[in-house]
C-alpha positions in Angstrom: -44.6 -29.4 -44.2 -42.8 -32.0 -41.9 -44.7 -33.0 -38.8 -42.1 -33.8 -35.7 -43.9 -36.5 -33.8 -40.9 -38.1 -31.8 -38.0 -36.9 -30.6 -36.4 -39.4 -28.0 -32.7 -39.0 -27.3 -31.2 -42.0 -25.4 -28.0 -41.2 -23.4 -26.8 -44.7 -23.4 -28.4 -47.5 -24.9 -28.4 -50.5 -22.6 -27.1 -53.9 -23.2 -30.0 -55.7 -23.8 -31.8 -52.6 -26.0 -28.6 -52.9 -28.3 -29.1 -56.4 -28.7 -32.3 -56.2 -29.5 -32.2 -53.5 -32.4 -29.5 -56.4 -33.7 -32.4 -58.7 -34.5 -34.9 -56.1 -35.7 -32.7 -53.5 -37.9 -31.9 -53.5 -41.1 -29.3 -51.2 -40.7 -25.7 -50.2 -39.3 -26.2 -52.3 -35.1 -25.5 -50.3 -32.2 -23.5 -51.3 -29.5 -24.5 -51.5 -25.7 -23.8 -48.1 -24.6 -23.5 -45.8 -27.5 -25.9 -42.5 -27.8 -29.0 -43.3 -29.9 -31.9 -41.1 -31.5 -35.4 -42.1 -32.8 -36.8 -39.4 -34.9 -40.2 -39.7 -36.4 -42.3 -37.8 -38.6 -45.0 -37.4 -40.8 -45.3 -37.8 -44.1 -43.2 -40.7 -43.4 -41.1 -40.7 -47.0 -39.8 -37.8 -45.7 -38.0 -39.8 -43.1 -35.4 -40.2 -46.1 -34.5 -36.7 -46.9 -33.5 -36.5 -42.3 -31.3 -39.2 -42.8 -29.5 -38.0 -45.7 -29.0 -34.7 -44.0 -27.9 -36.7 -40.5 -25.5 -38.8 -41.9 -24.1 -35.6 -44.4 -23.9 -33.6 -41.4 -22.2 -36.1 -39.1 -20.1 -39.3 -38.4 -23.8 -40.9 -37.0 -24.4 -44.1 -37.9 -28.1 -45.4 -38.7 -29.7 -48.7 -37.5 -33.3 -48.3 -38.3 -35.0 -46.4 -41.2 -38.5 -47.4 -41.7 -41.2 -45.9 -43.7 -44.7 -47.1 -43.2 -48.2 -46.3 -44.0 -48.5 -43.2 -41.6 -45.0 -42.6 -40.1 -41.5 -42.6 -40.9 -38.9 -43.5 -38.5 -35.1 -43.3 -38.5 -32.9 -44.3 -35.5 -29.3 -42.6 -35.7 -26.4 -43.8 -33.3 -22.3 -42.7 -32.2 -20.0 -43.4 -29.8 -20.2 -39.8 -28.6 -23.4 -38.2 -27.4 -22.6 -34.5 -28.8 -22.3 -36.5 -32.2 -25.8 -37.4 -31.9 -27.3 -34.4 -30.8 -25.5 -32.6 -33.2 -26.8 -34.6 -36.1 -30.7 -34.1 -34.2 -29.5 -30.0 -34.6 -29.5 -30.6 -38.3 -32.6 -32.2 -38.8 -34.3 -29.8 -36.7 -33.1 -27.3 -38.8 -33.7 -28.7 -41.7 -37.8 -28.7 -41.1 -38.0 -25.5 -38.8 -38.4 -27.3 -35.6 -37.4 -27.3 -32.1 -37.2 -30.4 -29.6 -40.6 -28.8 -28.2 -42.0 -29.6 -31.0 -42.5 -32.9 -30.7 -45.8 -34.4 -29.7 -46.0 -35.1 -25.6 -46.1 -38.9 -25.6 -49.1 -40.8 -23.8 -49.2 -44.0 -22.3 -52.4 -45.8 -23.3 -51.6 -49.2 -21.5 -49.7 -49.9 -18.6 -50.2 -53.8 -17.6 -48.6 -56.2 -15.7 -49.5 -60.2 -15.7 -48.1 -62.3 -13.3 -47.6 -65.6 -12.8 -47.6 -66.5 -16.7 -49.1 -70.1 -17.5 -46.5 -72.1 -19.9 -49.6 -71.9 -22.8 -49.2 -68.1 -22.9 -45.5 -67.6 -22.9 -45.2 -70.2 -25.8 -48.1 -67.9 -27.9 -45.6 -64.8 -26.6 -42.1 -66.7 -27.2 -43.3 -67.0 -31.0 -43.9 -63.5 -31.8 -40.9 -62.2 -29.9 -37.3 -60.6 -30.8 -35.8 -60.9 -27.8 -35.4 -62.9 -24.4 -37.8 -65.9 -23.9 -40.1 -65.6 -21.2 -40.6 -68.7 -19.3 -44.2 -70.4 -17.1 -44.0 -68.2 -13.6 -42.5 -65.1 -14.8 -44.1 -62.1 -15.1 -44.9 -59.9 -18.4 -45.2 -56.2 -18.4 -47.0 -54.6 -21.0 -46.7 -50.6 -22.1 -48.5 -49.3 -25.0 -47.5 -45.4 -26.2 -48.4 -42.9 -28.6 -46.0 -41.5 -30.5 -44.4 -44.8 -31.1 -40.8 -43.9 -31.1 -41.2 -43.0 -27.1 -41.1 -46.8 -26.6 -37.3 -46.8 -27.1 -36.8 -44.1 -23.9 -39.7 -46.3 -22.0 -37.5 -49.6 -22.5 -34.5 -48.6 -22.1 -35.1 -46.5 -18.8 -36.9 -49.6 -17.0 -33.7 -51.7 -18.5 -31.2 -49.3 -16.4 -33.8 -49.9 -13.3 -34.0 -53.4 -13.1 -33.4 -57.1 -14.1 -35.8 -57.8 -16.8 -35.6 -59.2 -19.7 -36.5 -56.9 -22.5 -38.8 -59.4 -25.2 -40.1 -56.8 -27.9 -39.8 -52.9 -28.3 -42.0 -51.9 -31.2 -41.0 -47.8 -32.0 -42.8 -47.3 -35.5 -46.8 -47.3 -36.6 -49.3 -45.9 -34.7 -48.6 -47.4 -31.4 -45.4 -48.1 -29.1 -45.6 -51.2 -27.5 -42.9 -52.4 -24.5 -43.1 -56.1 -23.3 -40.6 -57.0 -20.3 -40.0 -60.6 -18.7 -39.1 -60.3 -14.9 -39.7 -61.6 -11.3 -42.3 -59.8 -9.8 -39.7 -57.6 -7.8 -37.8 -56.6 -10.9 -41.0 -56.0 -12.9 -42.4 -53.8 -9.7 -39.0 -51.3 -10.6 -39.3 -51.6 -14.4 -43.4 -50.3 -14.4 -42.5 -46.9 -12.8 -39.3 -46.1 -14.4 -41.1 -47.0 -17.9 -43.3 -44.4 -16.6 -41.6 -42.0 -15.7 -39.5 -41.9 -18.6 -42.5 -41.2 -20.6 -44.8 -38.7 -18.5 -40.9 -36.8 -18.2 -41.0 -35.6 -21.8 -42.2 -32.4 -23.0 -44.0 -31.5 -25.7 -47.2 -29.9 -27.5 -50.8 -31.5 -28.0 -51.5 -34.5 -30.2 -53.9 -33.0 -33.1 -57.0 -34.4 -33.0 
């Protein structure tokens, strides 16, 4: 029995998302713009029978396939969006689910910081994949659960404003989002981040 936790379909990933995945995945790298979808499930070894049927039943390409202690997680991307979708169609029917399925995400943390001091972007800087975020900018900070909804969370506050995406953490038990900005772009970037998360459907989280 296959557990759906995430589903996040991404109509186009922006520039700075693709770039990003560059430096984490292990994988085939997206391209800025391309369709992308995070699936991700419990048990995660199961995570490698859904990409085998994805990439059997499609021309998708995957970037991320990661199977940790709880979760598994694969991220699946195409030029074409009905490529995509199509390849989610299979694994949903593969374990008898529906996009419903999926657990409704939650934001647990939702922070900004302004005005960082030089001594805490340097402690940031070295833990980062992305941008740099330099003394005076400000940091904002989303936590999530599912974390696969951390993709739709960045990439929606990208397409909003002018930050500077620094990590986007989709697998484990926690999401986490951390954006670089001035404190007008951030002030965009928190709601859309939001929004793009409280916008999904789906059922209760077990407890």
């Amino acid at each position: 029995m296959i557990d759906l936790r995430s589903y996040v379909f991404l109509d186009s990933l922006q520039e700075q998302h693709a770039a990003f995945l560059g430096t984490v995945a292990k994988g085939f790298l997206p391209v800025g713009g391309q369709a992308s979808l995070f699936i991700e499930v419990s048990p995660g070894i199961a995570i490698n029978r859904l990409t085998d049927i994805a990439v059997k039943a499609t021309s998708v390409t995957p970037g991320m396939q990661i199977v940790e202690r709880l979760y598994g997680l694969l991220e699946i991307h195409h030029d074409e969006q009905a490529e995509v979708r199509r390849a989610g169609e299979a694994i949903l029917q593969e374990i008898g689910k529906t996009e419903g399925d999926r657990i409704k995400p939650e934001i647990l943390s939702s922070t900004v910081i302004r005005g960082l001091d030089d001594r805490q972007t340097q402690l940031i800087n070295r833990t980062r994949h992305g941008h740099m975020i330099v003394a005076g900018q400000s940091l904002y900070i989303l936590e999530c659960q599912p974390a696969a909804n951390a993709a739709l969370a960045a990439n929606e506050a990208e397409k909003a404003a002018h930050i500077k995406v620094l990590e986007i953490v989709t697998f484990g038990s926690f999401g986490r989002v951390y954006l670089a900005g001035a404190d007008r772009d951030i002030d965009v970037a928190l709601p859309a981040a939001e929004r793009a998360i409280q916008g999904l459907s789906g059922r209760a989280a077990k407890t």
